[in-house]
C-alpha positions as CSV (number, residue, x, y, z in Angstrom):
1,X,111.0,141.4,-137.3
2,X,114.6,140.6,-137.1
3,X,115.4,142.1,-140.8
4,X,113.5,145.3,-139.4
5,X,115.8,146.6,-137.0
6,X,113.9,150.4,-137.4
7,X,110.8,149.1,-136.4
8,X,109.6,149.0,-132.5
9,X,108.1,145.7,-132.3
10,X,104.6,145.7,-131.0
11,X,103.4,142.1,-128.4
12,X,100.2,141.5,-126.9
13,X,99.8,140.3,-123.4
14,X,97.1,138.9,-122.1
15,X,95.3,137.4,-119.5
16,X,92.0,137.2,-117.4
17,X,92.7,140.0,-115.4
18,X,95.3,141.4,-113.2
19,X,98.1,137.9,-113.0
20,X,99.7,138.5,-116.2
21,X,101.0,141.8,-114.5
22,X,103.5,140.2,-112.9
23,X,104.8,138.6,-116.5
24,X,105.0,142.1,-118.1
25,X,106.4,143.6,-115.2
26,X,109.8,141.6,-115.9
27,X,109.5,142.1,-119.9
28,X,109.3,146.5,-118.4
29,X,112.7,145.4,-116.2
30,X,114.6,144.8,-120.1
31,X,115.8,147.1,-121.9
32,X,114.8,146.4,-125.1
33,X,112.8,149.4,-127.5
34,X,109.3,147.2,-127.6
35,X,105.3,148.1,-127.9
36,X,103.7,145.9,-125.1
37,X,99.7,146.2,-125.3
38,X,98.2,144.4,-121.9
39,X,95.0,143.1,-121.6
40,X,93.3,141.9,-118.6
41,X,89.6,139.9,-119.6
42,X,88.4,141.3,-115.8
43,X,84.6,140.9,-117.9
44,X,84.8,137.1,-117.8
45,X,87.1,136.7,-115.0
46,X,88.2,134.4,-113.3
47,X,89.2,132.0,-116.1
48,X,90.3,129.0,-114.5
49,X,86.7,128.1,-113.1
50,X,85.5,127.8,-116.5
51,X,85.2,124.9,-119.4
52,X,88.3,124.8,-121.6
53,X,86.1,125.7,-124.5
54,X,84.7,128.6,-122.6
55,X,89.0,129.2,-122.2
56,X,89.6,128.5,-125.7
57,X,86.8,130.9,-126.8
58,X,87.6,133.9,-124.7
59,X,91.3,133.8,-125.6
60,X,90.9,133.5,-128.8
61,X,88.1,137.0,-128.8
62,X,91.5,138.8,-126.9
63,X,93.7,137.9,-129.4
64,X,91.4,138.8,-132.1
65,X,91.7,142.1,-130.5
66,X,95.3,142.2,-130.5
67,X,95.4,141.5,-134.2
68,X,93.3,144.2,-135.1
69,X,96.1,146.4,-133.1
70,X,98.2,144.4,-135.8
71,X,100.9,143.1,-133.1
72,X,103.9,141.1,-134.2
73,X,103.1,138.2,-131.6
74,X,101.0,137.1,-128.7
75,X,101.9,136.5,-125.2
76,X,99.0,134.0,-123.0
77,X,100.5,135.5,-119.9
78,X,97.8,132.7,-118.3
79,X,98.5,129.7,-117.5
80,X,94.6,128.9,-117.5
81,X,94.3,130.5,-121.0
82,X,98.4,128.9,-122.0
83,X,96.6,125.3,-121.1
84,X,93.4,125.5,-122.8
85,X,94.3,127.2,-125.9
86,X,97.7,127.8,-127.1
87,X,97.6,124.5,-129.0
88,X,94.6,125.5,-131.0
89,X,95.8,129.0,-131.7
90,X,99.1,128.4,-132.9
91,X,97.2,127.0,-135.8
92,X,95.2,129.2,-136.5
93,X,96.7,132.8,-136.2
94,X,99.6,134.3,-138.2
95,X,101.2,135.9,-135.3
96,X,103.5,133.7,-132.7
97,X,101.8,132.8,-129.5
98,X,103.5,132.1,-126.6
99,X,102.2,131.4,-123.4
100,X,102.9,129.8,-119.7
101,X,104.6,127.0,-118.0
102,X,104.5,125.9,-114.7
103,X,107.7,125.5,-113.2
104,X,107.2,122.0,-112.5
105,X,111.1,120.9,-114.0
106,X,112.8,123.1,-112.0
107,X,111.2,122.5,-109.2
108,X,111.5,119.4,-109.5
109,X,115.8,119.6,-110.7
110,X,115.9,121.8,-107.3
111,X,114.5,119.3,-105.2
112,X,115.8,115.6,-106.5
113,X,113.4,112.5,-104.8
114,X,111.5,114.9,-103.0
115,X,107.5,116.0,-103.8
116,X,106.4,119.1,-105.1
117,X,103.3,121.0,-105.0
118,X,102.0,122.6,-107.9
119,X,99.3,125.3,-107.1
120,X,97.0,126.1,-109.9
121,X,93.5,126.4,-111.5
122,X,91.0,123.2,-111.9
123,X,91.6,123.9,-115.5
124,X,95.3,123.9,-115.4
125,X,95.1,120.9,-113.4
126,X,92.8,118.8,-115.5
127,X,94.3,119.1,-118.7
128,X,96.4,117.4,-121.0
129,X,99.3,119.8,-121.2
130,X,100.2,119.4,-117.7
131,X,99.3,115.6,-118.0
132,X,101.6,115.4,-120.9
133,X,104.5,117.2,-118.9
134,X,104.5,115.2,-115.9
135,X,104.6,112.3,-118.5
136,X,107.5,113.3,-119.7
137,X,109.5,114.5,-117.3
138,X,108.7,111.0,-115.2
139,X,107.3,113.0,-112.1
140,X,103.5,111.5,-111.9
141,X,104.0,110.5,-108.3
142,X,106.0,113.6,-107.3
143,X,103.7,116.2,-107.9
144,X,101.2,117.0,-105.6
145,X,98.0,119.4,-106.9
146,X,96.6,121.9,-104.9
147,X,93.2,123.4,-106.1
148,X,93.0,127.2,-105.9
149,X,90.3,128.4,-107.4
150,X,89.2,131.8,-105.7
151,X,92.1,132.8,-105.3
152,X,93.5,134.9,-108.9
153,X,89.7,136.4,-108.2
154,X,91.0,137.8,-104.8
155,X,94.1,139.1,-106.4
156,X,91.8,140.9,-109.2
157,X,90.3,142.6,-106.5
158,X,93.4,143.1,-104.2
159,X,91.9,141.7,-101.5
160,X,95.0,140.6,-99.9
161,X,93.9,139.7,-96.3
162,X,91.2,137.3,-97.8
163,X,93.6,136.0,-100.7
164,X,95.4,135.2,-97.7
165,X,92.9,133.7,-95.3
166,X,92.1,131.2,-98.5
167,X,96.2,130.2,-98.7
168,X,96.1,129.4,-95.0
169,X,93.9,126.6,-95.8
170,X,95.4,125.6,-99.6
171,X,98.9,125.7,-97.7
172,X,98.1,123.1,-94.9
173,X,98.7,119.9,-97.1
174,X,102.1,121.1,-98.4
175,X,102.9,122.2,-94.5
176,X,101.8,118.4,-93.0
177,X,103.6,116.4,-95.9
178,X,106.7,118.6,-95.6
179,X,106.7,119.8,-99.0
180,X,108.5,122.7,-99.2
181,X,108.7,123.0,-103.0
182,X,105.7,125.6,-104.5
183,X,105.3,125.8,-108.1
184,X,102.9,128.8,-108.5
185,X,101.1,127.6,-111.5
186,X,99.0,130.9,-112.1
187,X,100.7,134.0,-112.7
188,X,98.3,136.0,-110.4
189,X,100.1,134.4,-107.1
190,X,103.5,135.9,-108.1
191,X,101.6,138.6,-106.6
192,X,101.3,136.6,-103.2
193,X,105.1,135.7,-102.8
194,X,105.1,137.5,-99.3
195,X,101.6,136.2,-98.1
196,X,102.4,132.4,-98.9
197,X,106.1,133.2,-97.5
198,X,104.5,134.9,-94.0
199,X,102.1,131.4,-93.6
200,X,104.8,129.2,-94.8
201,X,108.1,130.4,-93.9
202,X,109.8,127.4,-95.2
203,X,108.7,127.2,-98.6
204,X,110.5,127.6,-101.8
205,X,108.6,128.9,-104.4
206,X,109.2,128.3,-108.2
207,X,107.7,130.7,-111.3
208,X,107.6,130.5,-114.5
209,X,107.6,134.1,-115.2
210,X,111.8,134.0,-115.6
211,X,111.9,131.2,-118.3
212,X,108.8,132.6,-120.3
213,X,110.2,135.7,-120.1
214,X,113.7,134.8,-121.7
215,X,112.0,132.9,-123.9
216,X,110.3,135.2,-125.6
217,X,113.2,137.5,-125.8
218,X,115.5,135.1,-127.6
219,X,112.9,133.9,-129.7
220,X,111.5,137.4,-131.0
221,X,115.1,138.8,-130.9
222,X,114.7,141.7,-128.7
223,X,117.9,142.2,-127.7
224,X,118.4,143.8,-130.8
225,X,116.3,146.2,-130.1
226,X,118.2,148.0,-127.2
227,X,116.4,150.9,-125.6
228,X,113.1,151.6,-123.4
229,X,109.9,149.6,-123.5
230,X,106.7,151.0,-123.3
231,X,103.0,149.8,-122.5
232,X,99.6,150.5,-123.1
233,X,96.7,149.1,-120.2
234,X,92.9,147.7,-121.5
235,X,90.5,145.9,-119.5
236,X,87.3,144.8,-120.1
237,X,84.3,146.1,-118.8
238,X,85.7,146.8,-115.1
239,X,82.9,148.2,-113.0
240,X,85.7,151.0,-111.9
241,X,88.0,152.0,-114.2
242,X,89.7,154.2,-112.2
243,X,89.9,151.7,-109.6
244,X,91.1,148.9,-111.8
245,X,93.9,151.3,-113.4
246,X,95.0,152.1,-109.7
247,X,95.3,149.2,-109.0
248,X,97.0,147.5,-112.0
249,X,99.1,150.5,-111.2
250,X,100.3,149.1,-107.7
251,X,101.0,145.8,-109.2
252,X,103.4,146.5,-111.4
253,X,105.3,148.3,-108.5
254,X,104.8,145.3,-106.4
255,X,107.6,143.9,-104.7
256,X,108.2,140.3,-104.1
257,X,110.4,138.3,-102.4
């Protein structure tokens, strides 16, 4: 890709449904002359309630997809999908595949000796990517887990007052042990910046939208490709099409805090 400065590079984003929005909303913010082609699973949603070779299997069908569209690399714009399958598929496909990472270091660099709370799928949770991390940044004790499965279903749906109502109740341990350091690990709640900030005034929240995001730039040299991005939407099977479009539609305008 970098010898082929004429060419418009073409990247696949995926993701279970509507979170990995809020990652290609930031790669639209560069301007940099590149092909993004989203897909949102919204047929097997939500992900992170699944088995990680459920994960594995349905990531691997959207990338399959994404090769057939013959893109130069793959984004898992999932932290679900990032946990239970980039490993594997870095061996197996011939395209790079990036994918997600909570923002547990910075969190934790932000906030020195204090806790953080990580909020994320079971899946993310449980498995030995994040174990490993922890591990290695030396932080075992410091991170406090926060189950919130429902809630990237909510945010498929845009049902922001119940997404909300379902926060209220995942927020209340961080609020008691006076932990004000968030790490939204699940790129559907950048979508819920203001919600978590109008229950929990206090908090600081970390993403790891930013870091992916520059990552992927420096990695596939895009800045060389100076001029305006473009996108194409897919989702699978929605029940409304037009519905889901509008939607994805709002997201992308979505303003956070």
């Amino acid at each position: 890709m970098r010898n082929n400065k004429e060419r418009v590079p073409k990247i696949g984003v995926m993701d279970s449904g509507m979170g990995g929005l809020s990652v290609l909303k930031e790669l639209l913010d560069l301007p940099y002359s590149v092909n993004f082609l989203y897909y949102g699973d919204l047929a097997h949603a939500p992900y992170g309630e699944k088995q990680t070779s459920e994960v594995l299997d349905l990531t691997r069908n959207v990338c399959n997809i994404f090769l057939k569209e013959e893109v130069d690399a793959i984004l898992l714009a999932c932290n679900t999908a990032t946990s239970a399958s980039a490993y594997r598929l870095r061996e197996e496909l011939s395209v790079p595949v990036f994918g997600m990472e909570p923002a547990i270091k910075p969190a934790l660099l932000a906030h020195p000796g204090e806790k953080i709370a990580l909020l994320a799928t079971s899946v993310t949770h449980r498995e030995e990517k994040l174990q490993d991390l922890k591990s290695e940044l030396g932080a075992s004790e410091r991170v406090v887990h926060l189950n919130c499965d429902g809630l990237a279903a909510l945010v498929d749906r845009g049902k922001w007052e119940d997404a909300k109502l379902l926060l209220k109740n995942i927020l209340k341990i961080p609020q008691e042990q006076g932990i004000k350091a968030l790490v939204l690990g699940c790129t559907h709640y950048v979508f819920l910046k203001n919600e978590i900030k109008d229950l929990y005034p206090e908090a600081i929240l970390h993403d790891g939208n930013l870091g992916t995001v520059r990552h992927l730039v420096r990695s596939l040299h895009l800045d060389e490709k100076q001029g305006q991005p473009n996108y194409t939407l897919f989702f699978s099977s929605p029940n409304n099409l037009k519905e889901t479009e509008g939607l994805a539609s709002r997201l992308l305008q979505k303003v956070s805090p």
